[in-house]
C-alpha positions in Angstrom: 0.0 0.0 0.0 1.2 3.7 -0.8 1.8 5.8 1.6 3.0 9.6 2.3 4.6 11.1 5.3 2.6 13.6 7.8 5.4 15.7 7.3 4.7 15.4 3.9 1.8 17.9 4.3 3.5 20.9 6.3 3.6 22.8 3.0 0.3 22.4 2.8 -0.3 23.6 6.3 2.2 26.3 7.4 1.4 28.9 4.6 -2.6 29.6 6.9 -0.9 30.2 10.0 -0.3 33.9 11.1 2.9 32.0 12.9 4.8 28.9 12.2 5.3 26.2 15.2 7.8 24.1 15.0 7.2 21.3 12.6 6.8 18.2 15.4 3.8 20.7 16.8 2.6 20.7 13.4 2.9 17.2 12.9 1.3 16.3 15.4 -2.0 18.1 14.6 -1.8 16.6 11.2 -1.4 13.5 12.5 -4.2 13.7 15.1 -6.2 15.1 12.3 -5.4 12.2 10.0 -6.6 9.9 12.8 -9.7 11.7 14.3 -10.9 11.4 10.4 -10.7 8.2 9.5 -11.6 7.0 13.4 -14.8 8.9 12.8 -15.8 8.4 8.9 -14.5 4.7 8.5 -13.8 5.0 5.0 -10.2 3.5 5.5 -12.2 -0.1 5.6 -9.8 -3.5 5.9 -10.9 -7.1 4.9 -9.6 -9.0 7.1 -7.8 -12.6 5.7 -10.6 -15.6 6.3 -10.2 -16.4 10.0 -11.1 -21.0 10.3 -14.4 -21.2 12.7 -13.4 -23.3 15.8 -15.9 -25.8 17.3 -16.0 -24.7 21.3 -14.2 -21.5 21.0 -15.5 -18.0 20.8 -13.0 -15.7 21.2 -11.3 -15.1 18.1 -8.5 -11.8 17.8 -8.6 -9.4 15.1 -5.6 -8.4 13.1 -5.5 -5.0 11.7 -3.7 -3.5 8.4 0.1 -2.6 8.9 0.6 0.3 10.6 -3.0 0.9 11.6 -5.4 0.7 14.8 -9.4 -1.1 14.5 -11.8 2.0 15.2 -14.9 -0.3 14.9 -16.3 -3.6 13.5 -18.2 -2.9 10.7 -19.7 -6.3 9.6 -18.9 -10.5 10.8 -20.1 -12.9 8.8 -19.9 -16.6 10.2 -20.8 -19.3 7.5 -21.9 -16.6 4.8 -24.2 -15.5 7.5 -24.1 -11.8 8.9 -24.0 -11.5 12.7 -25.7 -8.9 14.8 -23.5 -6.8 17.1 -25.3 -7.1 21.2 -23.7 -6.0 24.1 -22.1 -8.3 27.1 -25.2 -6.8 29.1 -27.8 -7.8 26.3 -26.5 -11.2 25.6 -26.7 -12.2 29.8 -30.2 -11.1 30.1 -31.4 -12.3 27.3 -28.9 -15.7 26.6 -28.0 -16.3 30.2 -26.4 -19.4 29.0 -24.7 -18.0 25.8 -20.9 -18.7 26.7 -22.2 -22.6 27.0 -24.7 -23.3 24.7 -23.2 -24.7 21.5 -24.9 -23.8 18.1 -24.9 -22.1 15.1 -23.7 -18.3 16.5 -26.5 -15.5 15.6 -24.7 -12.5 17.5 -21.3 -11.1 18.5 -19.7 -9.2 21.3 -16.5 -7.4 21.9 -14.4 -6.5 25.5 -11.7 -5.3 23.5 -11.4 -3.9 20.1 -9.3 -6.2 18.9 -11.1 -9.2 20.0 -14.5 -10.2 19.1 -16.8 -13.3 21.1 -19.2 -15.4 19.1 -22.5 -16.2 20.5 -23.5 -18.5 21.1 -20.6 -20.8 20.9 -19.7 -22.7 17.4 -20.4 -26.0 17.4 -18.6 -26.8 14.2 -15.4 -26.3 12.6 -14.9 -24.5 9.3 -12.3 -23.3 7.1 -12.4 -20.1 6.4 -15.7 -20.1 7.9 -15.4 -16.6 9.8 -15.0 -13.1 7.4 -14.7 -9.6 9.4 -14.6 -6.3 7.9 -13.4 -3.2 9.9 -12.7 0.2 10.0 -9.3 1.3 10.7 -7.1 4.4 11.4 -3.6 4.8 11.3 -1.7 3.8 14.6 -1.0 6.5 17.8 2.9 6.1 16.7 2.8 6.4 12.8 4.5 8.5 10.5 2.6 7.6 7.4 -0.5 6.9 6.3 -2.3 5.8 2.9 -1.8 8.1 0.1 -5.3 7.4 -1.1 -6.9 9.1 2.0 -3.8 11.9 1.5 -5.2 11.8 -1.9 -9.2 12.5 -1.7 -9.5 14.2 1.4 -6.4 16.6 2.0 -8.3 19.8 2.0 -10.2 18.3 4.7 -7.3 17.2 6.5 -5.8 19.9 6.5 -8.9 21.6 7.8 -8.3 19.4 10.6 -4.8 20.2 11.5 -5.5 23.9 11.2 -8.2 24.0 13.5 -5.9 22.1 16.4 -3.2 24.6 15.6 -5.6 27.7 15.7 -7.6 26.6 18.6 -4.9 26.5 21.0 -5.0 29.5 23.2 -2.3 32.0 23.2 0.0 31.0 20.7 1.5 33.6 18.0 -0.7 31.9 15.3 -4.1 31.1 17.3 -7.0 32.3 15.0 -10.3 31.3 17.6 -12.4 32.7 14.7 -10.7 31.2 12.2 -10.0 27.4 13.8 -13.4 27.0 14.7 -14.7 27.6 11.1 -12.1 24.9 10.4 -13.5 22.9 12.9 -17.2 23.1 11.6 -15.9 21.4 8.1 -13.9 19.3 9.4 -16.3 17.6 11.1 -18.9 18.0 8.5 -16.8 16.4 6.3 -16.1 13.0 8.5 -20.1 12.7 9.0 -20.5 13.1 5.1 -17.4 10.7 4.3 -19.3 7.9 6.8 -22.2 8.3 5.5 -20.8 7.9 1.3 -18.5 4.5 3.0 -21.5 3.1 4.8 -23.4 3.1 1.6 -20.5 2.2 -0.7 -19.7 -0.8 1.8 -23.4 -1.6 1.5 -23.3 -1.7 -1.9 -20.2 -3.6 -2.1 -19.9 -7.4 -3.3 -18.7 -9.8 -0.2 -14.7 -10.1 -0.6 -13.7 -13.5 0.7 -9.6 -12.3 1.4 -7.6 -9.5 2.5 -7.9 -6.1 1.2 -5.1 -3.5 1.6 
């Protein structure tokens, strides 16, 4: 997978700023700006490799793309079959006996995100026989992330990293005015990019290995 640097977009950054931080402050905002947009709009979305279905075992872990973090499940399929997302809370008042009772599973849980629990519990092995599909943002101690996203949403991005910057309170390049204007479309454009990558992923034929 391509990727650029966050440092690659200081250029694209510095030139709105009534004063120039030093570039690891800068960074940083693009970074966290990078991350708080794709955590929120999911449209960096990762197919997860086939993971074999286990008779008696629920707990299955969840590998992410290279260099990224999961920021939600999106969709879990176990035998071709989609599985509804219920919480720990749901599942004990409703299945008391879910973590014993072995069947086909209908519903999945999660402690940890990257771990999910089947319920009930499998009571067949398959191949293959588990596909997940989730959403993904680039890791806490990056320095890159995938051009594409670079690509289609750096004005946005940059939005992003601008509003941190401005937003901080007496620094020689805080804009209040300006950075929350910034703010407004940045986050107007994470709700529209979820929305367009909930719809696409709908619309999307069911990928049986990895995408990266």
């Amino acid at each position: 997978m391509s990727t650029v640097k966050y440092s690659d977009l200081l250029p694209d950054v510095l030139p709105n700023l009534a004063a120039d931080p030093s570039d690891p402050v800068t960074e940083r905002a693009i970074r966290r700006a990078v991350i708080e947009f794709c955590a929120g709009s999911w449209v960096w979305q990762h197919f997860m490799d086939p993971i074999d279905l286990v008779a008696g075992e629920s707990f299955y872990d969840l590998e992410p793309p290279t260099g990224g973090d999961i920021s939600a499940i999106m969709d879990v399929k176990c035998n071709g079959s989609p599985l509804v997302n219920k919480s720990l809370e749901w599942l004990n008042k409703e299945h008391p006996s879910w973590r014993l009772d072995r069947e086909t599973p209908k519903w999945f849980t999660q402690m940890t995100p990257d771990q999910i629990i089947l319920a009930k519990v499998p009571d067949i092995s398959v191949t293959g026989g588990l596909l997940v599909t989730m959403a993904t943002e680039p890791a806490r101690t990056s320095t890159n992330f995938p051009r594409w996203i670079c690509n289609q949403f750096i004005y946005n991005l940059v939005d992003g990293a601008l509003a941190t910057l401005m937003l901080m309170p007496d620094k020689p390049w805080t804009d209040l005015k300006d950075g929350q204007t910034r703010l407004e479309s940045f986050n107007a454009a994470i709700n529209n990019a979820r929305a367009n990558g909930i719809a696409a992923l709908s619309r999307a034929p069911l990928r049986t290995s990895s995408q990266h």
